[in-house]
Residue frames as a rotation matrix with the C-alpha (Angstrom) as fourth column:
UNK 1
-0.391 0.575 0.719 0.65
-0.132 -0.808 0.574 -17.89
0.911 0.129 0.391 -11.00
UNK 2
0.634 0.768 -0.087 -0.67
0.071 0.055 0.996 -19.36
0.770 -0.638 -0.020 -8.07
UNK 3
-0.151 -0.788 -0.597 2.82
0.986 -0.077 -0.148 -18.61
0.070 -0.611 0.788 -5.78
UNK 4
-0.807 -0.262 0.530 2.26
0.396 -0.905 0.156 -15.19
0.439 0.335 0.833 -7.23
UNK 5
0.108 0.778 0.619 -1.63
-0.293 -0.570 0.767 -14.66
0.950 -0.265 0.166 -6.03
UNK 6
0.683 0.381 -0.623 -0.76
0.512 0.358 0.781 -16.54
0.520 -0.853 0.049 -2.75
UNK 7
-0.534 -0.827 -0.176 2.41
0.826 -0.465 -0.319 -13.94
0.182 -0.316 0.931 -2.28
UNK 8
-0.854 0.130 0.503 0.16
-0.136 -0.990 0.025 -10.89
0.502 -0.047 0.864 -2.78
UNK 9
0.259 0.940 0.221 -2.60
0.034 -0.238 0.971 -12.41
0.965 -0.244 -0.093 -0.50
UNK 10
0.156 -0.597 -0.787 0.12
0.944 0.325 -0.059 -13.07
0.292 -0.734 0.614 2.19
UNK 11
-0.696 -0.695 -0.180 1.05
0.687 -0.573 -0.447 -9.34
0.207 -0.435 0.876 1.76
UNK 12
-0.492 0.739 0.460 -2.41
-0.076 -0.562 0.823 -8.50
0.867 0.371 0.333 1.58
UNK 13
0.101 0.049 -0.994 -3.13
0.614 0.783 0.101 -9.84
0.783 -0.620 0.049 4.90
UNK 14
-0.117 -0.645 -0.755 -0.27
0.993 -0.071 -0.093 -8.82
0.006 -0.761 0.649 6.58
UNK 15
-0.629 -0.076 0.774 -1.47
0.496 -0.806 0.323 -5.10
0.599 0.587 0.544 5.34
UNK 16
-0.229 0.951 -0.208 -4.43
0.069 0.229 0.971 -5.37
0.971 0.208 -0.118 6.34
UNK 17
0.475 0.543 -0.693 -3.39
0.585 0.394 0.709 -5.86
0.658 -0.742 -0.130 9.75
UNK 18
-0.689 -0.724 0.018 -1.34
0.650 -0.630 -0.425 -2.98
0.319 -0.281 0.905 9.98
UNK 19
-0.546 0.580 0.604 -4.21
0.087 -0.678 0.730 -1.07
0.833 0.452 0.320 9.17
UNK 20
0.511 0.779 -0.362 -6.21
0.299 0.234 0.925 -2.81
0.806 -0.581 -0.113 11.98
UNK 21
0.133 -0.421 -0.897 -3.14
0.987 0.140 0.080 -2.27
0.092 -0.896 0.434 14.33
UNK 22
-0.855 -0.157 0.494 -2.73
0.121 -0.987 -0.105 1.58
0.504 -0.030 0.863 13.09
UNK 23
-0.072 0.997 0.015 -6.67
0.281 0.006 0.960 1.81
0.957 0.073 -0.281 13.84
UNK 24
0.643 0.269 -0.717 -6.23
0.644 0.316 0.697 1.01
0.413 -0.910 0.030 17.25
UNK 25
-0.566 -0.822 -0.063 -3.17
0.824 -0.561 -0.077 3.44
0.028 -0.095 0.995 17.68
UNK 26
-0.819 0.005 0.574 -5.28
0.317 -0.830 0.459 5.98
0.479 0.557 0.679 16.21
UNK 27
0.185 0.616 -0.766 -8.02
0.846 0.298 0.443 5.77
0.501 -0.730 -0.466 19.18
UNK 28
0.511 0.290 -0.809 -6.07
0.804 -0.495 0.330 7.98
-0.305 -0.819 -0.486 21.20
UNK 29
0.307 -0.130 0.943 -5.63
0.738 -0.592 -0.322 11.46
0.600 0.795 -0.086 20.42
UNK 30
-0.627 -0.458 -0.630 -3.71
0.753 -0.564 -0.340 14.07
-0.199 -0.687 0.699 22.02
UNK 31
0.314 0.835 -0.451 -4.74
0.844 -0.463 -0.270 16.93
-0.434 -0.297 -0.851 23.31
UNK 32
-0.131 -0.016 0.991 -4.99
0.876 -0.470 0.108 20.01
0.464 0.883 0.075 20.75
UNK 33
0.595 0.495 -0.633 -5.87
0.769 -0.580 0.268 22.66
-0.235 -0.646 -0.726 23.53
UNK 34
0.628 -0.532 0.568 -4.30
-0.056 -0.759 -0.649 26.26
0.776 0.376 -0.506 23.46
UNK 35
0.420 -0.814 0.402 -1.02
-0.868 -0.489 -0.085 26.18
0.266 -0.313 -0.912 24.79
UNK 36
0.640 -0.061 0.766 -1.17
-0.171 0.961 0.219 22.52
-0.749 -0.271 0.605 25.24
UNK 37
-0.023 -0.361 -0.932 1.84
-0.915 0.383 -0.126 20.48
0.403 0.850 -0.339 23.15
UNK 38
0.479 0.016 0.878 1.19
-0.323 0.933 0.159 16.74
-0.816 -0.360 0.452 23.65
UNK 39
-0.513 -0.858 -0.035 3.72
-0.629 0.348 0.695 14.75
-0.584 0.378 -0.718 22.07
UNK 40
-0.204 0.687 0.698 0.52
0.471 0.694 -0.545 12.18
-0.858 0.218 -0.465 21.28
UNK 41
0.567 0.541 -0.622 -0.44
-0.331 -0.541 -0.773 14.74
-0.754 0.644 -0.128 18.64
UNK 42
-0.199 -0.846 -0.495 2.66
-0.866 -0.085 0.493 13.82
-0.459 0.527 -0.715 16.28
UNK 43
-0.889 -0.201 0.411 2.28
-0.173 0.979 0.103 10.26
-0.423 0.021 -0.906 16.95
UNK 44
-0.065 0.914 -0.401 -1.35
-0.011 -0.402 -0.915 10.83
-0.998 -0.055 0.036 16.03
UNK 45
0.720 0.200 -0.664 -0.91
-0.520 -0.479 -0.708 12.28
-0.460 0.855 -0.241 12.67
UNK 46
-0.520 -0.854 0.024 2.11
-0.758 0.474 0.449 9.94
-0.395 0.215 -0.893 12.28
UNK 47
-0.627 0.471 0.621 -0.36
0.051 0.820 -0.571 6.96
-0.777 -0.326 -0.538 12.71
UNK 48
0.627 0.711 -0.319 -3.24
-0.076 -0.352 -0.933 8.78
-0.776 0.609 -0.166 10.40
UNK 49
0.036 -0.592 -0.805 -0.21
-0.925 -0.325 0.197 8.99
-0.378 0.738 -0.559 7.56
UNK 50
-0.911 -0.368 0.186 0.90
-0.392 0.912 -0.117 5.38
-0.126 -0.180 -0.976 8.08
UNK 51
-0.340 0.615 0.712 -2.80
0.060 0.770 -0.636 3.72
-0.938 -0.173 -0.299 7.91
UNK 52
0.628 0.773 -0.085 -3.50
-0.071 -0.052 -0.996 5.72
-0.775 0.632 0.022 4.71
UNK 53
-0.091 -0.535 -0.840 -0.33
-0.988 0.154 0.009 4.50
0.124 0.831 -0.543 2.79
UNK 54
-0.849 -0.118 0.515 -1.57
-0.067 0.991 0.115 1.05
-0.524 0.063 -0.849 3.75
UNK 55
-0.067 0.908 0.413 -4.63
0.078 0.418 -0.905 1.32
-0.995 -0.028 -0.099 2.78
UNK 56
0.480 -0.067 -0.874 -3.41
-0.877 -0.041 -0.479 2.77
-0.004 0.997 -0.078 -0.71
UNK 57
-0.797 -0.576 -0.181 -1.01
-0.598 0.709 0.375 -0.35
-0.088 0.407 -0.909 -0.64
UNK 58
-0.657 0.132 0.743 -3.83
-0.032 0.979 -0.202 -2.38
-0.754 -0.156 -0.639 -0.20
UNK 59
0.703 0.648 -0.294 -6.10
-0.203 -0.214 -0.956 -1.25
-0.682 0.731 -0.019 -2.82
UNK 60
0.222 -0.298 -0.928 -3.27
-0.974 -0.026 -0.225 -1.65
0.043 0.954 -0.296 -5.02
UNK 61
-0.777 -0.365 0.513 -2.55
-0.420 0.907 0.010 -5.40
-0.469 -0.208 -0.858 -3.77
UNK 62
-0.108 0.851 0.515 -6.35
0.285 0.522 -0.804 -5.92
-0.952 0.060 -0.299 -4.52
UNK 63
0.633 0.015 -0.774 -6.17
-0.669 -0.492 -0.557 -4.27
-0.389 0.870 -0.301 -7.99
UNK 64
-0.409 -0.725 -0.554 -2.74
-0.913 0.322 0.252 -6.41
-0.004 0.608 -0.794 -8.65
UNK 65
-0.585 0.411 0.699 -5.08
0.102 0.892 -0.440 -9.74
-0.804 -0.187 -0.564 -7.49
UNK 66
0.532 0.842 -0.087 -7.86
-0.161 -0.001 -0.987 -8.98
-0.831 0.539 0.135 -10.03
UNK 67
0.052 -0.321 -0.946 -5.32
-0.994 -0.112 -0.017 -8.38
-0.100 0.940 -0.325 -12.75
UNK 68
-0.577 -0.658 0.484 -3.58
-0.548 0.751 0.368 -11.67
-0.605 -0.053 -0.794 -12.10
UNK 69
-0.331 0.651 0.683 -6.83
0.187 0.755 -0.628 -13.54
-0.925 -0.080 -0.372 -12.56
UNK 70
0.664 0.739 0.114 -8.23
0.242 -0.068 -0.968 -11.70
-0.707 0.671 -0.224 -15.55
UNK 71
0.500 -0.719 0.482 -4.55
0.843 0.531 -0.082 -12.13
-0.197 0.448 0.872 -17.18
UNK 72
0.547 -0.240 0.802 -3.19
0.399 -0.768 -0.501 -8.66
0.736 0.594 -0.324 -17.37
UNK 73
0.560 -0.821 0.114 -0.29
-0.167 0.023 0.986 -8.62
-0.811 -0.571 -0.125 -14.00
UNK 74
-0.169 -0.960 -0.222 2.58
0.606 -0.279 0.745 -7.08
-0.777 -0.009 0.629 -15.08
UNK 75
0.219 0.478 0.851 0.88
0.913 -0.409 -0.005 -4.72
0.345 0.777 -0.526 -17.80
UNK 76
-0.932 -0.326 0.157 1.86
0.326 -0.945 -0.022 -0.64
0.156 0.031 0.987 -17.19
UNK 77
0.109 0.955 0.274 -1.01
0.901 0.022 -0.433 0.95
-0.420 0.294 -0.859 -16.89
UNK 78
0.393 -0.171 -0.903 0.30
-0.534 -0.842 -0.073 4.22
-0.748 0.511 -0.423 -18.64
UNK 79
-0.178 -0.453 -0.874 2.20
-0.911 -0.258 0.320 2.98
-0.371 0.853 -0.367 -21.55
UNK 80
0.627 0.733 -0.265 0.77
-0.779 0.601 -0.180 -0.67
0.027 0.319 0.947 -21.87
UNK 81
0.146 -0.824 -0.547 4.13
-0.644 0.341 -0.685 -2.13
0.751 0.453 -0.481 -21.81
UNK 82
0.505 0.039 -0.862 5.59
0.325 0.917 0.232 -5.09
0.799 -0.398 0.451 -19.86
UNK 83
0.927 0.038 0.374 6.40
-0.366 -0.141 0.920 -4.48
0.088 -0.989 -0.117 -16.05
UNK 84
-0.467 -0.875 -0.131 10.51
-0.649 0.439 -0.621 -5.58
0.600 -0.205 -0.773 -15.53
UNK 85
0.743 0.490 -0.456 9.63
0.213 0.473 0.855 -8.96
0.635 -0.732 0.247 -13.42
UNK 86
-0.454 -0.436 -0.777 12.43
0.870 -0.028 -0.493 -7.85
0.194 -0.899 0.392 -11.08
UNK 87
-0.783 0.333 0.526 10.41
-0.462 -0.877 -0.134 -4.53
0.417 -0.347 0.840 -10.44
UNK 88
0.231 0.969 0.091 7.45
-0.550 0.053 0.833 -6.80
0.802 -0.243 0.545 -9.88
UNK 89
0.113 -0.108 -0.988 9.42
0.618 0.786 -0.015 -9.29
0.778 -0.609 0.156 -7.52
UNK 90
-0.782 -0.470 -0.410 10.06
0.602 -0.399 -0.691 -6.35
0.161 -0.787 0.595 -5.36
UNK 91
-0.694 0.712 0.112 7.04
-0.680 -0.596 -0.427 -4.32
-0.237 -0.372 0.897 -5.73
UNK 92
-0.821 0.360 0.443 4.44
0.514 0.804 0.299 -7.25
-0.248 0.473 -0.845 -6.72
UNK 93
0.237 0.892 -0.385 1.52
0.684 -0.434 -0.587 -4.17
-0.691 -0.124 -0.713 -6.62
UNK 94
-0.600 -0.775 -0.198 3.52
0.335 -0.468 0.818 -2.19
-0.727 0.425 0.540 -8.85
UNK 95
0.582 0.771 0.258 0.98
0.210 0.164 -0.964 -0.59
-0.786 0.615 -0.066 -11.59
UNK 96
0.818 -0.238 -0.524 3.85
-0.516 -0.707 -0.483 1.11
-0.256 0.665 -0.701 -13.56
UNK 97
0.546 -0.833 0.087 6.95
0.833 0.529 -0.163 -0.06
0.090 0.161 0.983 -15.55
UNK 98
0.054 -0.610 -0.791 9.95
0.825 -0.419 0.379 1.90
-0.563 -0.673 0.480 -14.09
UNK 99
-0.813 -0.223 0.538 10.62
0.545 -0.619 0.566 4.38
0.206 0.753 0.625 -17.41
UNK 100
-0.081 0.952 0.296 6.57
0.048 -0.293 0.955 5.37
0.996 0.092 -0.022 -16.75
UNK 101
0.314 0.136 -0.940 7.18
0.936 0.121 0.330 5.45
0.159 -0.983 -0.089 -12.45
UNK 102
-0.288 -0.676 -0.679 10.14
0.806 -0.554 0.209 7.81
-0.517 -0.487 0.704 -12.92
UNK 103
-0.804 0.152 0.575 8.22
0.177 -0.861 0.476 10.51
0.567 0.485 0.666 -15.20
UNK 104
0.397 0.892 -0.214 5.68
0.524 -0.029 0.851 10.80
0.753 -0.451 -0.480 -12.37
């Protein structure tokens, strides 16, 4: 268990500092004028996409930490069942077991 909470603080981290590096990305903003196309605008809204699927990964990293501790990592949270541990070795945030991923 304790490989398992130091893997998902490792990827928590390393999230984390996407977030901080998207942040800074996200500073400068093209210009939105009429008739204006800055290319910055894409990257922009690229950047704005890209910080808020880390930040959902990290909430779920920090959701899959709590579980660990209060004994319920690898639990579904839709059908209650047991998590495949190869689905968790690849997703370790994973809230769903795969049968309850793919009907979403």
């Amino acid at each position: 268990m304790v490989d398992l909470r130091e893997r998902l603080q490792q990827e928590l981290n390393e999230t984390l500092a996407e977030i901080e590096r998207l942040e800074e990305r996200l500073e400068r903003k093209g210009d939105y004028g009429l008739g204006n196309g800055d290319h910055a605008i894409y990257e922009w809204e690229m950047c704005l996409a890209l910080k808020q699927r880390a930040e959902n990964k990290a909430r779920s990293l920090e959701v899959a930490m709590r579980k660990t501790e209060e004994g319920d990592y690898g639990t579904c949270e839709v059908c209650g069942g047991q998590i495949d541990p190869a689905r968790l070795a690849i997703l370790p945030h994973t809230k769903r077991c795969i049968t309850c991923a793919q009907k979403r």
